[in-house]
PLY file of the C-alpha trace (Angstrom):
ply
format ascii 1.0
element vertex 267
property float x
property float y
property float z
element edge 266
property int vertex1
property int vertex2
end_header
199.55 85.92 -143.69
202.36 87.92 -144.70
203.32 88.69 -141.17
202.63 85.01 -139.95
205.69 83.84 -142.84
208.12 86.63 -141.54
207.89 85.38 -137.93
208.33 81.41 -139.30
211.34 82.68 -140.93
212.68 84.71 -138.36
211.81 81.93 -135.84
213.81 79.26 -137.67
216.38 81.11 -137.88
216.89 82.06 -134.46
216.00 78.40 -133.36
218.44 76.94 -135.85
222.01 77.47 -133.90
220.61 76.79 -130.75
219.12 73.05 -132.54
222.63 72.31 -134.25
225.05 73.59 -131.20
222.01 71.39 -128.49
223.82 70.84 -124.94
223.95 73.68 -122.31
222.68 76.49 -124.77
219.98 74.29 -126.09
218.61 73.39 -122.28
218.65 77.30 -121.54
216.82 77.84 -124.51
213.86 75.64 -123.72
213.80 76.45 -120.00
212.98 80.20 -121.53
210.37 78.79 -123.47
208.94 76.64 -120.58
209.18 80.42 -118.51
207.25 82.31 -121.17
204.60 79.44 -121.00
203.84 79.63 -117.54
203.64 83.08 -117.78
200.97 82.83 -120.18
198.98 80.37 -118.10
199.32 83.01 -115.18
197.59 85.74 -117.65
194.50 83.36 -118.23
192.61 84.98 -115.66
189.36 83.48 -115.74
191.02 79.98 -115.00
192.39 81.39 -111.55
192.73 84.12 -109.09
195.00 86.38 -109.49
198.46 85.09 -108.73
200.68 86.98 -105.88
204.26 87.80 -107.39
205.80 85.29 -104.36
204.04 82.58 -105.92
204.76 83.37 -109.41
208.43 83.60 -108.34
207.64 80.12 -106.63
206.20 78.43 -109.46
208.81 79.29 -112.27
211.52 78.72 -109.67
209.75 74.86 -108.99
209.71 74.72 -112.73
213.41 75.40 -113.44
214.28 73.55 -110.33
212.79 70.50 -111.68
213.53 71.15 -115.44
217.60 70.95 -114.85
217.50 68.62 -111.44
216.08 65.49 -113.53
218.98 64.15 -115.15
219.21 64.38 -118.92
219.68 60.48 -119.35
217.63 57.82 -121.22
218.48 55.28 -118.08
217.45 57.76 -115.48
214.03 58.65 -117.48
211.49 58.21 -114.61
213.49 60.89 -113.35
212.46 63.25 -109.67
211.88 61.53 -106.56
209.40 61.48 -103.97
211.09 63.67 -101.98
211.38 66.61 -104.42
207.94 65.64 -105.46
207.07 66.46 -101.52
208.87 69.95 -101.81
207.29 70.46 -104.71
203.56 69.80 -103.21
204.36 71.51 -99.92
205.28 74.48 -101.71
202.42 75.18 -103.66
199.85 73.91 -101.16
201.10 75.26 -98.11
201.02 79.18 -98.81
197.10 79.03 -99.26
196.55 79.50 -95.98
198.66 82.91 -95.73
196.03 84.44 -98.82
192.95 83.68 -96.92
192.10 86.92 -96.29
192.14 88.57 -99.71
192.00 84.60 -101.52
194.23 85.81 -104.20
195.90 82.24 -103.89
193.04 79.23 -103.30
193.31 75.83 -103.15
191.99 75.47 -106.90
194.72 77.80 -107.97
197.56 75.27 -106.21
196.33 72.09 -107.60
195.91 74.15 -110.90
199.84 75.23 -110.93
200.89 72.30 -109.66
199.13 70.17 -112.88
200.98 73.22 -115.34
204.32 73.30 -113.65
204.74 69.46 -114.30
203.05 69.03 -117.79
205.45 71.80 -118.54
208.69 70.43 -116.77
207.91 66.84 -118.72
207.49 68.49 -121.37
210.48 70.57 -122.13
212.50 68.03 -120.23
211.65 65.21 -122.66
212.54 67.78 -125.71
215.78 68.42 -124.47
215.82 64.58 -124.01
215.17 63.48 -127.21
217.97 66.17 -128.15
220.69 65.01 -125.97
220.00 61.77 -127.47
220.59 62.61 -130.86
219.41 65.81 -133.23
217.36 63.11 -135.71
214.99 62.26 -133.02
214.64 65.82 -131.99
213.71 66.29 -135.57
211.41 63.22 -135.80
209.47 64.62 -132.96
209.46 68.17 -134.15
208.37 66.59 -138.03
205.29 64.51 -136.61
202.96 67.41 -134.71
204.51 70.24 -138.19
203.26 67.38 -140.42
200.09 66.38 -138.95
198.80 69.78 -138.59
199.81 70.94 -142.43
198.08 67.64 -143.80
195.29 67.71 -141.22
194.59 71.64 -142.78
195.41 70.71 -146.44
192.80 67.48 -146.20
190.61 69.38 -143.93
189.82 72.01 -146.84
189.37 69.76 -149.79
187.52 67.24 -148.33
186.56 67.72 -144.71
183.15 67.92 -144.01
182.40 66.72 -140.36
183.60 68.71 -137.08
185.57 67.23 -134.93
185.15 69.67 -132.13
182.95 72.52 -133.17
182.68 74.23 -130.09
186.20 74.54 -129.69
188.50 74.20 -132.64
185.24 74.95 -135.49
187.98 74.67 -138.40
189.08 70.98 -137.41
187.60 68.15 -139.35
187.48 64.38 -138.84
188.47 63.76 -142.51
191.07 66.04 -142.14
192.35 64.81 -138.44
192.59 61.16 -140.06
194.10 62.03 -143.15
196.73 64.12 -141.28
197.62 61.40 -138.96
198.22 58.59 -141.55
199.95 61.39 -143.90
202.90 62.18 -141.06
202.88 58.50 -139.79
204.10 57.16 -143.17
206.40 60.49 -143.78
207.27 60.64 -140.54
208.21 57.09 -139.84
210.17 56.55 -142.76
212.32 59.57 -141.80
212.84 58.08 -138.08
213.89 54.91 -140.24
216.29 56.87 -142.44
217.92 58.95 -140.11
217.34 57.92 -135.99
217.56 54.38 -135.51
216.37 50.80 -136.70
212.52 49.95 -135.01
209.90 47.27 -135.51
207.65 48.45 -138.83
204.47 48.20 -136.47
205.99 49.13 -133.32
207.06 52.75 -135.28
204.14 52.99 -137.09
201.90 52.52 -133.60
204.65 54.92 -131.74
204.25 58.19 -135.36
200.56 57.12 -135.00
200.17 57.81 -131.09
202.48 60.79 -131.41
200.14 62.24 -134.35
196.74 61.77 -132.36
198.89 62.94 -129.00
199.61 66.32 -130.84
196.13 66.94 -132.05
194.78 66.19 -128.71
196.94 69.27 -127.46
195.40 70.83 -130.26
192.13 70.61 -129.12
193.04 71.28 -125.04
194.79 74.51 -125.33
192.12 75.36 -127.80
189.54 74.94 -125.20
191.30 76.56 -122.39
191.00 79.25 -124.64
187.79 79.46 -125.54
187.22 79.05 -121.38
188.94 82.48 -120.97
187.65 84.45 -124.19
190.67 85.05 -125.92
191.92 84.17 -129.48
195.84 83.88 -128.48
197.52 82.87 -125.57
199.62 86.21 -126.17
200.96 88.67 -128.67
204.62 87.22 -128.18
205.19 85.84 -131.57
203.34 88.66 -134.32
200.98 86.18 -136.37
201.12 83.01 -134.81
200.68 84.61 -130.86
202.17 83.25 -128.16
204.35 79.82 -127.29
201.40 78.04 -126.18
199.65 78.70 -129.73
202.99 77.73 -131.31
203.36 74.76 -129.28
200.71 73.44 -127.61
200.86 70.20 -130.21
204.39 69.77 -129.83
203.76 69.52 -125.95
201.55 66.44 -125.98
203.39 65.18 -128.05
206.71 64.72 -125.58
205.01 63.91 -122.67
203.52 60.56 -124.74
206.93 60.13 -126.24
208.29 60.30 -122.60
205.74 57.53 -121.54
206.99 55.24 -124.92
210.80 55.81 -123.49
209.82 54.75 -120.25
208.76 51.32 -121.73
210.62 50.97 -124.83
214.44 50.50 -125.42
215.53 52.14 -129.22
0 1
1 2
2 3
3 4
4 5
5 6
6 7
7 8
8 9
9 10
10 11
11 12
12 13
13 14
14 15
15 16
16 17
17 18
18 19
19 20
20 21
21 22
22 23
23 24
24 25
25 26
26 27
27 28
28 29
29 30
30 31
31 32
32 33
33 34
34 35
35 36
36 37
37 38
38 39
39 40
40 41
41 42
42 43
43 44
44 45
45 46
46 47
47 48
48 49
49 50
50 51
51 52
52 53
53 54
54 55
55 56
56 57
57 58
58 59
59 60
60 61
61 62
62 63
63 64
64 65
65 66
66 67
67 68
68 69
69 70
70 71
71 72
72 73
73 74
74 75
75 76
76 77
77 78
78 79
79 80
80 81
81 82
82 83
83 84
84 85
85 86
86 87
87 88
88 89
89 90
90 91
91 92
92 93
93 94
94 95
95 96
96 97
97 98
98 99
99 100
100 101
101 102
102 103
103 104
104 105
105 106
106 107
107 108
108 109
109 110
110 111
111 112
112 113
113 114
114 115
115 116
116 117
117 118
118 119
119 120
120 121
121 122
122 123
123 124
124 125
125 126
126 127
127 128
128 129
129 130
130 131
131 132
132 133
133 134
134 135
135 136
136 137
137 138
138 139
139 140
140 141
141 142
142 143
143 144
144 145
145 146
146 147
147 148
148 149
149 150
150 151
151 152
152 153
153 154
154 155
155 156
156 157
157 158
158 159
159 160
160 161
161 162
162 163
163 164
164 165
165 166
166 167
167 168
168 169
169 170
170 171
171 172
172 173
173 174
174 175
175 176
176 177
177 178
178 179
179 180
180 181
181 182
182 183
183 184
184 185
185 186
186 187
187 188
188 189
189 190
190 191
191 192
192 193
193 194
194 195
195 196
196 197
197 198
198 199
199 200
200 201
201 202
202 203
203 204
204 205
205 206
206 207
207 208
208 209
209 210
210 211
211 212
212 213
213 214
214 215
215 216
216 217
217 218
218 219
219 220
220 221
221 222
222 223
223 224
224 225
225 226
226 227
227 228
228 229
229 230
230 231
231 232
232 233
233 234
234 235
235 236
236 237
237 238
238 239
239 240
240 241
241 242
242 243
243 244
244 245
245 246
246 247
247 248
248 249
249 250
250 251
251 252
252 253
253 254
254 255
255 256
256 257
257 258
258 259
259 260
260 261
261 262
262 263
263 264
264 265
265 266
């Protein structure tokens, strides 16, 4: 536990200058994030073969590409085009043919990168997004996942009693899941009212409440791709807490269904 604080500490304290200065630095910052995620999707080696180091350089290259191509603008939010889509696809489908004799790159394995290199890119694009657009909504979107979870455990141990998910997250309770959610839609929601913008009471509330299910959703998935490869941690990156998927995995979720709301929503 004591070791799990010091890395929080030291964490926020790195990520702090790089939040308040945002722009250029801020971008770089995530992009390294999105990097050190893929590479611990390309460790999980029970999920696929065992990736060449041309198509690792292909994949995080397609991921950077398409992190700082897509425009960093609210009116350009449905972003890439078919075209780059079509690179994109070409790229990782085409070069299974050329590891058919030693299948250390398979068909499963492209359609596999291809789903991670965009839930990744959407992502971290939509976090720099939301911090472009101001560094309250970053906030807001940071508070809803750090909220639900810290409710969700607090609830979850005084009065959780039925499992959610026992074969994959055996701690997680449905009293605790629904107490968490309400808890950081009401604290949550009145912050986005304080300190982003104006919204419709019901339209926020329905937007925190998505977000909050959305993040304990990614929960629950990166939890399971664990248990589908054996392994406690995604990595030993961060001493405590592991790696950035098992920092992050509910903050993920929760951008790409924040991206969907922007795509609909003017605020």
């Amino acid at each position: 536990m004591k070791k799990r604080v010091i890395s929080a500490v030291i964490l926020i304290l790195l990520a702090l200058p790089l939040i308040m200065e945002g722009g250029t630095v801020f971008a770089i910052a995530i992009g390294m994030i999105g990097i050190f995620a893929l590479k611990e999707v390309m460790d999980l080696k029970r999920s696929h073969s065992n990736i060449s180091s041309g198509m690792s350089l292909v994949i995080y290259l397609s991921f950077l590409f398409l992190l700082y191509y897509t425009p960093f603008e609210y009116s350009k939010v449905n972003g890439i085009n078919y075209s780059v889509m079509g690179v994109i696809l070409l790229l990782y489908l085409m070069p299974v043919m050329f590891y058919a004799k030693d299948n250390t790159y398979k068909t499963s394995d492209a359609f596999y990168f291809l789903g991670v290199t965009f839930f990744l890119f959407l992502a971290c694009h939509t976090v720099i997004l939301a911090r472009v657009h101001s560094l309250w909504l970053f906030l807001y979107l940071v508070l809803v996942p750090v909220l639900t979870d810290t409710f969700a455990y607090l609830f979850g141990m005084l009065v959780g009693k039925r499992k959610v998910a026992p074969n994959i997250s055996p701690n997680k309770t449905v009293e605790g899941c629904v107490l968490g959610s309400v808890s950081a839609t009401v604290l949550a929601s009145i912050f986005y009212l304080n300190f982003v913008f104006s919204m419709e009471i019901w339209l926020l509330l329905l937007l925190t409440l998505g977000l909050s299910i959305a993040g304990q959703f990614g929960d629950l998935f990166f939890s399971k791709m664990k248990r589908e490869n054996e392994i406690k941690d995604f990595a030993n990156l961060i001493p405590g807490h592991g790696g950035i998927l098992d920092r992050f995995d509910s903050m993920l979720n929760v951008a790409i269904v924040f991206l969907l709301f922007m795509s609909y929503f003017t605020f």
